[in-house]
PALO-725597 format. One record per residue (C-alpha): x, y, z; residue in one letter; residue number from 0. Coordinates in steps of 0.5 Angstrom, whole numbers, plus 500, padded with zeros to 3 digits. Example, Ala and Ser with C-alpha at 12.3 -4.5 7.8 and 13.67 -1.06 7.14 Angstrom:
2
<r <525; 491; 516>; 'A'; 0>
<r <527; 498; 514>; 'S'; 1>
//
This chain:
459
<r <778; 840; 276>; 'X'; 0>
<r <785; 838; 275>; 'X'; 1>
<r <788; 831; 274>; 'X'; 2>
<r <788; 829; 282>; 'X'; 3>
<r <782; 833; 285>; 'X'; 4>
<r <774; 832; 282>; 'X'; 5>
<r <769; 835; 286>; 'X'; 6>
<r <770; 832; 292>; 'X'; 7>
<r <777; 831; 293>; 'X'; 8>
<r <783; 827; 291>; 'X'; 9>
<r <779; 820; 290>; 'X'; 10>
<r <780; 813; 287>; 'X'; 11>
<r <783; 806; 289>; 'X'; 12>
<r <788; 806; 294>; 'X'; 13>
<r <795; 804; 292>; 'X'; 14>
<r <793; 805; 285>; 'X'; 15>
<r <791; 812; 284>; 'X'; 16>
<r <791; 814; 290>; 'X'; 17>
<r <797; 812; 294>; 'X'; 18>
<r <802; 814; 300>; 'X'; 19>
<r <806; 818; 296>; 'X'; 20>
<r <800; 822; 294>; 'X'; 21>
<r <798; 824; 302>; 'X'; 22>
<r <806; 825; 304>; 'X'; 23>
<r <806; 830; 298>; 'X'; 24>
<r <800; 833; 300>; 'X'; 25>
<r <801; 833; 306>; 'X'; 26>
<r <809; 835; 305>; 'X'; 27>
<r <806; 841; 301>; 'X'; 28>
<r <800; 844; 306>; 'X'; 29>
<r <805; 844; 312>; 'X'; 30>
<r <809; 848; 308>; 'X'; 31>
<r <805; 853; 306>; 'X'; 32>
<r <801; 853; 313>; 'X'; 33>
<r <808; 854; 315>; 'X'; 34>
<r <811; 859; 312>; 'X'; 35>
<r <804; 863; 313>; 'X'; 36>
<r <806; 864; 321>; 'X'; 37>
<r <813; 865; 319>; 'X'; 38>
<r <811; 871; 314>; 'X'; 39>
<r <806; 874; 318>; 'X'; 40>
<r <812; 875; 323>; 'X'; 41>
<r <808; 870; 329>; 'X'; 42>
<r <812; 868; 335>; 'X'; 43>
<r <817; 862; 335>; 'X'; 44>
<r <812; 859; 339>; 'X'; 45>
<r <807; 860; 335>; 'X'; 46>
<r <806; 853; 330>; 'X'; 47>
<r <802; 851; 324>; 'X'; 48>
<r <796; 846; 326>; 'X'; 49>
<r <791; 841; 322>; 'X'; 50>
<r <787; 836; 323>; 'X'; 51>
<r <786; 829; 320>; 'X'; 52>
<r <780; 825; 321>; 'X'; 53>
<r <779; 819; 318>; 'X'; 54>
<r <773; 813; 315>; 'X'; 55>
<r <774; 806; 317>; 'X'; 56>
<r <777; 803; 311>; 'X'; 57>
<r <783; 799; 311>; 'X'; 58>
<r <788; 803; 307>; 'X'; 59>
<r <785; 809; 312>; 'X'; 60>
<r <791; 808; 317>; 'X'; 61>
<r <796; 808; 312>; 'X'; 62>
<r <794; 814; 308>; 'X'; 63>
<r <793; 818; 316>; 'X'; 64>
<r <801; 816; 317>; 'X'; 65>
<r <803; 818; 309>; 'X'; 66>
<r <800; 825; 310>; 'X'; 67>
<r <802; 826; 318>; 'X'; 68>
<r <810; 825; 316>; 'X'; 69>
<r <809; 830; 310>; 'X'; 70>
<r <806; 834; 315>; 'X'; 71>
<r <810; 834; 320>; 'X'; 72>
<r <817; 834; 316>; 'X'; 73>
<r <815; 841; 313>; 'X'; 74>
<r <813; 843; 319>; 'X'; 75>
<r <806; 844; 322>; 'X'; 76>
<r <804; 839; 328>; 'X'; 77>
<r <799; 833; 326>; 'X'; 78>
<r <793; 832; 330>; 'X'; 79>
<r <789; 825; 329>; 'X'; 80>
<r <782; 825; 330>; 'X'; 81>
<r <782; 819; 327>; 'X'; 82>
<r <776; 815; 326>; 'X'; 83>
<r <771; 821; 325>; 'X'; 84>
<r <766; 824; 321>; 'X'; 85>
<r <767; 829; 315>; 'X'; 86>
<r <763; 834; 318>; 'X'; 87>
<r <766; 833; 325>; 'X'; 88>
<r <773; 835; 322>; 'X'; 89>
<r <769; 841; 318>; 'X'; 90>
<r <767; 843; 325>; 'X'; 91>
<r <773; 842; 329>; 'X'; 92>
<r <777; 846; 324>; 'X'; 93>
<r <773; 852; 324>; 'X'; 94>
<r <772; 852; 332>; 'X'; 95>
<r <779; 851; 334>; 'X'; 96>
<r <782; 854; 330>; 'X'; 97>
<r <786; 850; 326>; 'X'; 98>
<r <789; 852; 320>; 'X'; 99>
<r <786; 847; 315>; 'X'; 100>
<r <783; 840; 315>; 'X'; 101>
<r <784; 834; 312>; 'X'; 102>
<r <779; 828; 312>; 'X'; 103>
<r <781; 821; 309>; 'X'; 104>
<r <775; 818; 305>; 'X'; 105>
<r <772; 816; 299>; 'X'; 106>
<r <765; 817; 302>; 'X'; 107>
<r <760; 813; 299>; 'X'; 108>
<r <765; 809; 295>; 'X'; 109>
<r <767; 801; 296>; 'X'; 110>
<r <773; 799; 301>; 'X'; 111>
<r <778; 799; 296>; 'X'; 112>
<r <777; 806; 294>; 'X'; 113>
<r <780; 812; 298>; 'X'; 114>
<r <781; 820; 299>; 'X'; 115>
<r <783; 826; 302>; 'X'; 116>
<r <778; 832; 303>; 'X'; 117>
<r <782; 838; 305>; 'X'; 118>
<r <777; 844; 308>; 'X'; 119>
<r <779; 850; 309>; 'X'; 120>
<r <781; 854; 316>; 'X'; 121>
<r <774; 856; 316>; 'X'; 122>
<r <770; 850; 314>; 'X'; 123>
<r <769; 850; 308>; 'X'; 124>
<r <772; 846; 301>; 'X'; 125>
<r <778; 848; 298>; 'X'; 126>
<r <778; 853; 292>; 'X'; 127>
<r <780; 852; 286>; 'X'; 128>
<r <786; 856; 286>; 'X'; 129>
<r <788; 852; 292>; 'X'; 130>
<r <787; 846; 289>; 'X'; 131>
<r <792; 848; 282>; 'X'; 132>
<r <797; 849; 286>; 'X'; 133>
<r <797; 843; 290>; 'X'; 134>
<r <797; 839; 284>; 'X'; 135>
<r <803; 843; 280>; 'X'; 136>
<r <806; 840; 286>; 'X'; 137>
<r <804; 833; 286>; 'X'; 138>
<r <806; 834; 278>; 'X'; 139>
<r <813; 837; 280>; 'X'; 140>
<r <819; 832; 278>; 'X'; 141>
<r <822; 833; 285>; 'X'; 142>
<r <820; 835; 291>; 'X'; 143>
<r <823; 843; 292>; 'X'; 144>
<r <819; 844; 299>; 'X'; 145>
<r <825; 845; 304>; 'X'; 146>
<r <825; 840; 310>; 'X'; 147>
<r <823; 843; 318>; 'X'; 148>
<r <830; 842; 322>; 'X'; 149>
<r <831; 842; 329>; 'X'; 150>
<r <825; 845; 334>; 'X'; 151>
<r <821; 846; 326>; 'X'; 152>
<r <820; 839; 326>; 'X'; 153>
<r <812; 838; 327>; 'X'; 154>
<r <809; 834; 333>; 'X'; 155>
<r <804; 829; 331>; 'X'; 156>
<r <799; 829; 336>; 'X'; 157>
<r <792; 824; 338>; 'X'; 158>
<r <786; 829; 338>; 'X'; 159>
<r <780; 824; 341>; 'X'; 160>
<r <778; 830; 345>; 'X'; 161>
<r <776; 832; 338>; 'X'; 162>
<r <771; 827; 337>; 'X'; 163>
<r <768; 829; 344>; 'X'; 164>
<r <767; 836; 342>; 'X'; 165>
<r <764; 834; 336>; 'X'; 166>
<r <759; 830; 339>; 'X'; 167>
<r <757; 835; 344>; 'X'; 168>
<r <756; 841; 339>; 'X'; 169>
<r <751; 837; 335>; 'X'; 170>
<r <747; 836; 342>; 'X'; 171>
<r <748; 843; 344>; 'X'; 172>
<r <744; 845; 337>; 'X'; 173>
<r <739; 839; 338>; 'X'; 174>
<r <738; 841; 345>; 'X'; 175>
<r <738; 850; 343>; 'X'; 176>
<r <733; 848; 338>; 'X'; 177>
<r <728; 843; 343>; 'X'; 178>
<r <729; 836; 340>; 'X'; 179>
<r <728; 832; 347>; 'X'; 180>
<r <727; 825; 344>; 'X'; 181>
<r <724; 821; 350>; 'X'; 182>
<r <719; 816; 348>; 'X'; 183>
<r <721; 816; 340>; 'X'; 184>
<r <724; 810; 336>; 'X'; 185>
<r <730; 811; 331>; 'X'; 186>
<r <734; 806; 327>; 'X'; 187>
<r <741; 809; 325>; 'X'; 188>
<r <744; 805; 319>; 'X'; 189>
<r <752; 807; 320>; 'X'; 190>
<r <754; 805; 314>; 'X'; 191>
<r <759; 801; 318>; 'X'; 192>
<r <763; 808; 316>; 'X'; 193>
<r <765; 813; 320>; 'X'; 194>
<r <758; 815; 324>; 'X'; 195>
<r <760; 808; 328>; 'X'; 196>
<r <761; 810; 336>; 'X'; 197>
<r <758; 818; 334>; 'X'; 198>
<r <751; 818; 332>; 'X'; 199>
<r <749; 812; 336>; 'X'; 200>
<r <751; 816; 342>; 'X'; 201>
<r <748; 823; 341>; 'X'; 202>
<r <742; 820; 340>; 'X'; 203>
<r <741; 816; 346>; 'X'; 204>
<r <744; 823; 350>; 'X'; 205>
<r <738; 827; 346>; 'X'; 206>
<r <733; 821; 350>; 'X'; 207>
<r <732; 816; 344>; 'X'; 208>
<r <730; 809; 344>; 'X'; 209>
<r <735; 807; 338>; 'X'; 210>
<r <737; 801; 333>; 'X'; 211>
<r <743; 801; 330>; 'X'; 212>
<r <745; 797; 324>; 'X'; 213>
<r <752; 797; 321>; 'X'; 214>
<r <756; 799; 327>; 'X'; 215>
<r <761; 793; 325>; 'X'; 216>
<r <766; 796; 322>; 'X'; 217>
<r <772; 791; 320>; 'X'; 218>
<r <776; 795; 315>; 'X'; 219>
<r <773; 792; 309>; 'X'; 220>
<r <765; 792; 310>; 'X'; 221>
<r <764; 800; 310>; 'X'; 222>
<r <757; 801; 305>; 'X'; 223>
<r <757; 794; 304>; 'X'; 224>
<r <749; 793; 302>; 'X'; 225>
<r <749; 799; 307>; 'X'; 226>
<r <749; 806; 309>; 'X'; 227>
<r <745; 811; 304>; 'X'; 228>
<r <746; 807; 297>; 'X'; 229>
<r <743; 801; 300>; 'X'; 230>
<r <737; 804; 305>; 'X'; 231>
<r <733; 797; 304>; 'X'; 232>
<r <736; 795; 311>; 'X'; 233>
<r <734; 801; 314>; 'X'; 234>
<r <727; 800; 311>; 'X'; 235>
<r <726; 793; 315>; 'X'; 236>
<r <730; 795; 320>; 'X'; 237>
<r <725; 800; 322>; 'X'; 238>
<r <718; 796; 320>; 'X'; 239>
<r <721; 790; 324>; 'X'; 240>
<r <722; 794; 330>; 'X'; 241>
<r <716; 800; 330>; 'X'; 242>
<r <720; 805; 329>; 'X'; 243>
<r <719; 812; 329>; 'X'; 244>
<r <723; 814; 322>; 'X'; 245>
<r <731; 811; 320>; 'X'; 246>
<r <736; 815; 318>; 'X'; 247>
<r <742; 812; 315>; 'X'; 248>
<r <749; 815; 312>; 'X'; 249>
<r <754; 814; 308>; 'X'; 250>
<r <761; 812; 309>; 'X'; 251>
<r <764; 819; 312>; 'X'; 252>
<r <756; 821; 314>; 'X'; 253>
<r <756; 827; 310>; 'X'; 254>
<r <750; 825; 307>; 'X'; 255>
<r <744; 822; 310>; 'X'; 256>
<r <737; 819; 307>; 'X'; 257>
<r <731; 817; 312>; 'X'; 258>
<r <726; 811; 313>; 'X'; 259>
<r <719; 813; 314>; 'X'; 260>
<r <715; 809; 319>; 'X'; 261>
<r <712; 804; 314>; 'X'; 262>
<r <719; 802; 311>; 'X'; 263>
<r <719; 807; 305>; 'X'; 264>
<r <725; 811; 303>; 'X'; 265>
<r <725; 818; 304>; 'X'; 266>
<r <731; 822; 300>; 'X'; 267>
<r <735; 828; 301>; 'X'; 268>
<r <730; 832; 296>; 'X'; 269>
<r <723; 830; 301>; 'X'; 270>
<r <728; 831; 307>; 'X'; 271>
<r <730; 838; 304>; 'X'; 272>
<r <722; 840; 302>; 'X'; 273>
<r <720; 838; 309>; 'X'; 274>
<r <726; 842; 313>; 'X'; 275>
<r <724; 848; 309>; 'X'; 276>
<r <717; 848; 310>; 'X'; 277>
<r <718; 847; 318>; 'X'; 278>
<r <723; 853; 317>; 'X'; 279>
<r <718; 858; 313>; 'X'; 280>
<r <713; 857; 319>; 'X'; 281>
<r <719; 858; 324>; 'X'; 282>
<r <721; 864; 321>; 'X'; 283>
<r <728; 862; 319>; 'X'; 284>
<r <727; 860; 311>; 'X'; 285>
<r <732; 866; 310>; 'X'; 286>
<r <730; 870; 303>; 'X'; 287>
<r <724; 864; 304>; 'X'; 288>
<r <729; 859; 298>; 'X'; 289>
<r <733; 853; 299>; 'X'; 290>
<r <738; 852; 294>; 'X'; 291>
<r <738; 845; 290>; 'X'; 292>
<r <742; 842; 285>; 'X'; 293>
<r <739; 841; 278>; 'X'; 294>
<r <738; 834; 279>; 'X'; 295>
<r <732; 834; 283>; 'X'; 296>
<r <726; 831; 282>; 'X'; 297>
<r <720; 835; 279>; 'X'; 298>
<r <716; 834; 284>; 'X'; 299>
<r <720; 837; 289>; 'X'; 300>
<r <719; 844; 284>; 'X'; 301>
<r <713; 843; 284>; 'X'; 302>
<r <712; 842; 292>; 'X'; 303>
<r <717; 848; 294>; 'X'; 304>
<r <712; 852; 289>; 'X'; 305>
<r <706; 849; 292>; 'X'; 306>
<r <708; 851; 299>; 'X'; 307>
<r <710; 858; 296>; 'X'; 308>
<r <718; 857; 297>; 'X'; 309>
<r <723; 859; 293>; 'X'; 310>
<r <729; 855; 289>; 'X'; 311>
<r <735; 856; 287>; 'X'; 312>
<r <738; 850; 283>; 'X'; 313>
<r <746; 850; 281>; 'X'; 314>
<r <751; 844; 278>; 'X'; 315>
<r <751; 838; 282>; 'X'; 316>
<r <756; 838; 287>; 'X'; 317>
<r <754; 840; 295>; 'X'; 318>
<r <761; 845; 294>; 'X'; 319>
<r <756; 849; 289>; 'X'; 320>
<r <750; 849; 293>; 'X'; 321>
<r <754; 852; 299>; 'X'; 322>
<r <757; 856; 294>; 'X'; 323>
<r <751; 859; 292>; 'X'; 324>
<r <748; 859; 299>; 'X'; 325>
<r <753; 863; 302>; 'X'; 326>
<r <753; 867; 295>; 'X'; 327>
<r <745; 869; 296>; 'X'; 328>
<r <744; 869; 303>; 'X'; 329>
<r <740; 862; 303>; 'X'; 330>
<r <740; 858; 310>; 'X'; 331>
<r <738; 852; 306>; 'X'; 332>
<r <740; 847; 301>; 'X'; 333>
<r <743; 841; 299>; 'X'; 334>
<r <741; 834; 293>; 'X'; 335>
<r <738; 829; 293>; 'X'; 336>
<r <743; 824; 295>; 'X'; 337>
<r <742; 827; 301>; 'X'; 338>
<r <749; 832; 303>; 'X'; 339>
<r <744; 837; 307>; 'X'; 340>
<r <748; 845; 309>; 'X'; 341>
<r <744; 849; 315>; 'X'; 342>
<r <748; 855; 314>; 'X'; 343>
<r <747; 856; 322>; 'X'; 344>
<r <750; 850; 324>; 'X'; 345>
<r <755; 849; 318>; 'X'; 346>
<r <758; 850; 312>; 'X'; 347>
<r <758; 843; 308>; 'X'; 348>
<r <753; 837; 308>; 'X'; 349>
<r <752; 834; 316>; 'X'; 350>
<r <749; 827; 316>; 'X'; 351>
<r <748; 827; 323>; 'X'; 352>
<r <745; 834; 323>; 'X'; 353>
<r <740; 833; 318>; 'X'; 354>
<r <738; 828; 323>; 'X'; 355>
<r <737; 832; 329>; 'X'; 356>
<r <734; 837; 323>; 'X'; 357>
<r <729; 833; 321>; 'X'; 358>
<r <726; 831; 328>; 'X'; 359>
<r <726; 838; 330>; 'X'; 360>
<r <721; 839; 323>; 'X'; 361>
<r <718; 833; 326>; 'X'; 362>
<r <717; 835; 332>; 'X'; 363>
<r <715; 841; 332>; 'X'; 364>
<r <710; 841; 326>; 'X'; 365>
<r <704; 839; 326>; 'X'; 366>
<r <705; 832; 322>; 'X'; 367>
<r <704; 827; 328>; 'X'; 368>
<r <707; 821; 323>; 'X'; 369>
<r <714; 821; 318>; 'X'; 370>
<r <710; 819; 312>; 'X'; 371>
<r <706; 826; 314>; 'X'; 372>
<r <712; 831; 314>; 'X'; 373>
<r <715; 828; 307>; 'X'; 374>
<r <708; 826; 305>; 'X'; 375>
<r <707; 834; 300>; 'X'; 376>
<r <713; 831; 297>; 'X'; 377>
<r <712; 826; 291>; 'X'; 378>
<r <718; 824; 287>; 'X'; 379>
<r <716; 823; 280>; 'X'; 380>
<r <719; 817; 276>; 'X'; 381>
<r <725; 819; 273>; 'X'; 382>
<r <729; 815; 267>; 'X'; 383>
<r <737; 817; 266>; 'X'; 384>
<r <741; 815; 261>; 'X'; 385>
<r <748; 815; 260>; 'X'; 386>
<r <750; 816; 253>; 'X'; 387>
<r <759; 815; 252>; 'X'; 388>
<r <760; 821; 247>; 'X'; 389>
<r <767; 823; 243>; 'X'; 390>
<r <765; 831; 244>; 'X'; 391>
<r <760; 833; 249>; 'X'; 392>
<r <760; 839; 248>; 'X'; 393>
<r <758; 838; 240>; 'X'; 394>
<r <752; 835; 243>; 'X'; 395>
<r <750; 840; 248>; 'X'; 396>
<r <751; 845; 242>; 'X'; 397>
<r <748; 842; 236>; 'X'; 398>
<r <742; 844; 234>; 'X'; 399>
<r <738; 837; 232>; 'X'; 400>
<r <739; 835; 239>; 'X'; 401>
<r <737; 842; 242>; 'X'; 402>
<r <730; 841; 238>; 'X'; 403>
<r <728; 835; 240>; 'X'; 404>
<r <730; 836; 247>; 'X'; 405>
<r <725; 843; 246>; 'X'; 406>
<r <720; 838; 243>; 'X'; 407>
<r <721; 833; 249>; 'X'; 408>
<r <720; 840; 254>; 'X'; 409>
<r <714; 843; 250>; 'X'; 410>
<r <711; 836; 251>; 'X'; 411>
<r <711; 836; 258>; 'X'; 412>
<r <710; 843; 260>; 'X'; 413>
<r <708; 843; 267>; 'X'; 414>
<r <707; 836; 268>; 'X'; 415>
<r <715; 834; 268>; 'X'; 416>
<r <722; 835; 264>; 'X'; 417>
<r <728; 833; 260>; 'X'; 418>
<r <736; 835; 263>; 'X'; 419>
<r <742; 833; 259>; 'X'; 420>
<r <748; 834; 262>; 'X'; 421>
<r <755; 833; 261>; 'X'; 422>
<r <759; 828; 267>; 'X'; 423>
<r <765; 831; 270>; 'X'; 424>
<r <769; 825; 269>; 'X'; 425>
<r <767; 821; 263>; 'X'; 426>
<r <766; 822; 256>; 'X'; 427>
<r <758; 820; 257>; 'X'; 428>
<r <752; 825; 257>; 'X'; 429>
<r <747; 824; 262>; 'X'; 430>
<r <740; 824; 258>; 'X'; 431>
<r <734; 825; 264>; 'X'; 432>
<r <727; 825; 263>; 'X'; 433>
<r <722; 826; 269>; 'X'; 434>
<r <715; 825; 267>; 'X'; 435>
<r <708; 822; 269>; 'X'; 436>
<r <710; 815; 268>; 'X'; 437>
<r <717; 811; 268>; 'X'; 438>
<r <716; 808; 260>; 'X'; 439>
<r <714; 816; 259>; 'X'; 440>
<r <720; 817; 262>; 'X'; 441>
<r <724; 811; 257>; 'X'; 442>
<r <721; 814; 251>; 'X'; 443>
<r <722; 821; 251>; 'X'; 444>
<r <730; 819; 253>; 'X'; 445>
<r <730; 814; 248>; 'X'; 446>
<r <728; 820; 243>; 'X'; 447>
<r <733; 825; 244>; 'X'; 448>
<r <739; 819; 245>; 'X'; 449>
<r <736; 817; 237>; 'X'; 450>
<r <736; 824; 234>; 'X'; 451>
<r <744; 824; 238>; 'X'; 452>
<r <746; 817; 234>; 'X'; 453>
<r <743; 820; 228>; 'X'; 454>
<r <748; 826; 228>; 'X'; 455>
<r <754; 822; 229>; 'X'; 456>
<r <755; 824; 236>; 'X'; 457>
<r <753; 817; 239>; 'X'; 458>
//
C-alpha cells in the first residue's frame, strides 16, 4: 500500500500522522472528482455530488468530521453528517441511497488517540488501489492544484441522522425476513464504548431480547478501553453474572464482532464463521458450499469445515481480500478470526451488528439448543506467533535453509497442525505461527525455524 493508506484506510495518531489537513485535502480531492464526475457526464445543474460521513466516538473525531466536510464542501459536492455511526451502516447507506462515496472516520480496534478514514466506494465497498494511488499523489503534491467551487457550486453541509435510522431498520428488516424473533432470549452487548453505542442496544431490543449492555458510555477518550472485541473478558462475565443466552461484543467501529458462550467462554470470529456456514449449508444458502477465510486461521477450523463436508478458500489477511475474493468466486460467506464477518446477501464489508443477527438465526434455527452447542465442532488448536524484526523479508521468505526447516516442521505435523510465515505489511518483522496439539509443541517448532532464520544472518 502507499505511504498514507494500509489496508484499511489512512490510519495512525491524530494530529500527529493523521492531521486536519489530511481530512481537508481528502476531502478537497473527493469532492473534486465526485464533482467533476456529473459536470462530465453533462448531469443537469441541479444535480449535486453527495458523500456521506459517519464517524466513532473519539475525541479528534469531530475535528477530522469538520476538516473533510470543508474539503468537501469547498471543491463542491455537498457533506452529510451522519455522525456517530458504524463503518457498516456508512457502507450501507452509501450504496442504498446513492450517495457518490462514503467516508467513516475511525481507527476501529485501536486506542482513542489514534484515528482514520475508511473511504468506500458508491457501491459499498472499500477503495481500489488505483483510487487510492491517486489520492496519495495528491496529498503528496506541494501545492493544492484542485480549483475552489464558486458561487451556487459551493457544496452544503447537511445533518443526515435519518441515516442512522435507515440503518438500523435495515438490520431488523433482515432479522426479521430471516425469522430471529427474539422474545425470552438474554443477550450482553459489549459496545466497546465506540460507534455501536445507541444502535445495537436498540435493534435488539426491537428484535424482542432481554438485552445487557456493557460499554455504552462513551466519553471520547474510553472507546476499546478494557472493552470491546480485544478485551471480551467483560463480556464473559457479563454474560456468566446475568444467565445470559450468548454476548457479543464490537470493536470501536462495530465492523467486527466476537461472542460469549453461555458459560463465559470466548467464542472468535473463526467458530463464528464455521457455525454460520454449517447453519447455511443445511438451509441451502452455503453458495459453492465454501467460505472464504484468510491464512491466519486456526487449523481447527480446516479441520471442522473438512469434517462437515464444506469448502474453504483461504486469502491474504485483510477482510478487502476476503471480499475480494468472495465476490471473485461467488461465495456467500467469509471472514477472519478476528471477526470482521461479510454476508454476501446483506453487505459487501464485515458488519459486526449483522454477524450477531446472523448468529442467532443459526442458533435458532439449528438443532443446538445452547451457544456452547452451535460452536462446540469448532476447536481452535494452540497457536504460537512470533514476531521476528528482519533487514530483508523477502530474503528470508526465499532462502533455502529456512524453507527447509519449515518443510521439516510441516512433514512433522502432517494432519495434526501447522507452520506459516508471513511478512507483515507495515513492519520489518516476519511472522513465525505454528498451531499444533500443545502450546509448548507450538514454542518449540517456532523456535526452531527463528534458529535456523539467526543462524543465515537474517534475524
Amino acid at each position: 500500500m502507499g505511504r498514507f493508506f494500509g489496508t484499511d484506510g489512512f490510519r495512525g495518531e491524530a494530529g500527529s500522522v493523521l492531521t486536519a489537513e489530511h481530512a481537508y485535502k481528502v476531502g478537497r480531492y473527493l469532492g473534486w472528482y465526485h464533482a467533476s464526475k456529473i459536470k462530465d457526464q453533462g448531469q443537469n445543474s441541479g444535480s449535486r455530488s453527495r458523500i456521506v460521513i459517519g464517524e466513532d466516538t473519539r475525541r479528534s473525531s469531530g475535528m477530522l468530521e469538520n476538516a473533510l466536510a470543508a474539503g468537501i464542501t469547498a471543491s463542491g459536492a455537498d457533506a452529510y453528517l451522519m455522525h456517530v455511526t458504524t463503518t457498516p451502516s456508512v457502507s450501507y447507506i452509501t450504496k442504498s441511497m446513492g450517495f457518490d462515496c462514503g467516508v467513516m472516520i475511525s481507527a476501529s480496534h485501536n486506542p482513542y488517540y489514534d484515528n482514520g478514514l475508511k473511504v468506500i466506494n458508491g457501491d459499498g465497498s472499500k477503495l481500489s488501489d488505483d483510487q487510492i494511488a491517486e489520492i496519495e499523489a495528491y496529498l503528496l503534491g506541494d501545492t493544492d492544484k484542485l480549483p475552489y467551487a464558486l458561487r451556487e457550486d459551493i457544496g452544503a453541509i447537511y445533518d443526515y441522522e435519518d441515516g442512522v435510522k435507515a440503518y438500523k431498520q435495515h438490520i431488523i428488516g433482515i432479522a426479521e425476513a430471516d425469522g430471529v424473533d427474539l422474545k425470552g432470549k438474554k443477550i450482553a452487548l459489549d459496545l466497546a464504548n465506540g460507534a455501536a453505542s445507541g444502535i445495537a442496544g436498540d435493534i435488539f431490543k426491537k428484535l424482542g431480547a432481554e438485552v445487557y449492555v456493557i460499554g455504552d458510555r462513551p466519553d471520547g477518550f474510553n472507546i476499546n478501553d478494557k472493552v470491546g472485541s480485544t478485551h471480551t473478558e467483560a463480556l464473559c462475565e457479563t454474560v456468566k453474572k446475568y444467565g445470559c443466552d450468548i454476548g457479543f461484543a464490537y470493536d470501536g467501529d462495530a465492523d467486527r464482532c466476537l461472542a460469549s458462550d453461555e458459560h463465559g467462554r470466548e467464542i472468535n470470529g473463526d467458530q463464528i464463521i464455521y457455525a454460520c456456514a454449517r447453519y447455511m449449508k443445511d438451509q441451502g444458502l452455503l453458495w459453492k458450499n465454501t467460505a472464504a477465510v484468510t491464512v491466519m486461521s486456526n487449523y481447527g477450523t480446516f479441520k471442522a469445515f473438512e469434517n462437515a463436508g464444506i469448502g474453504y478458500e483461504t486469502t491474504a489477511v485483510g477482510d478487502r481480500f476476503v471480499w475480494e475474493c468472495m465476490e471473485k468466486n461467488g461465495y456467500a460467506l467469509g471472514g477472519e478470526q478476528s471477526g470482521h464477518i461479510i454476508f454476501a446477501k446483506d453487505a459487501s464489508t464485515g458488519d459486526g451488528i449483522l454477524t450477531s443477527v446472523k448468529v442467532m438465526g443459526a442458533l435458532l434455527g439449528s438443532k443446538a439448543g445452547k451457544a456452547s452447542e452451535l460452536f462446540a465442532e469448532c476447536s481452535m488448536y494452540p497457536q504460537v506467533l512470533k514476531n521476528v524484526r528482519v533487514s530483508d523479508k523477502d530474503a528470508v521468505l526465499n532462502n533455502e535453509n529456512v524453507k527447509a526447516a519449515v518443510k521439516k516442521a510441516e512433514e512433522e505435523l502432517k494432519g495434526t497442525g501447522r507452520v506459516l510465515l508471513r511478512k507483515s505489511g507495515t513492519e520489518p518483522v516476519i511472522r513465525v505461527m505454528a498451531e499444533a496439539g500443545t502450546t509448548d509443541e507450538c514454542g518449540r517448532i517456532c523456535d526452531n525455524i527463528i534458529s535456523v532464520m539467526k543462524e543465515e544472518g537474517l534475524a
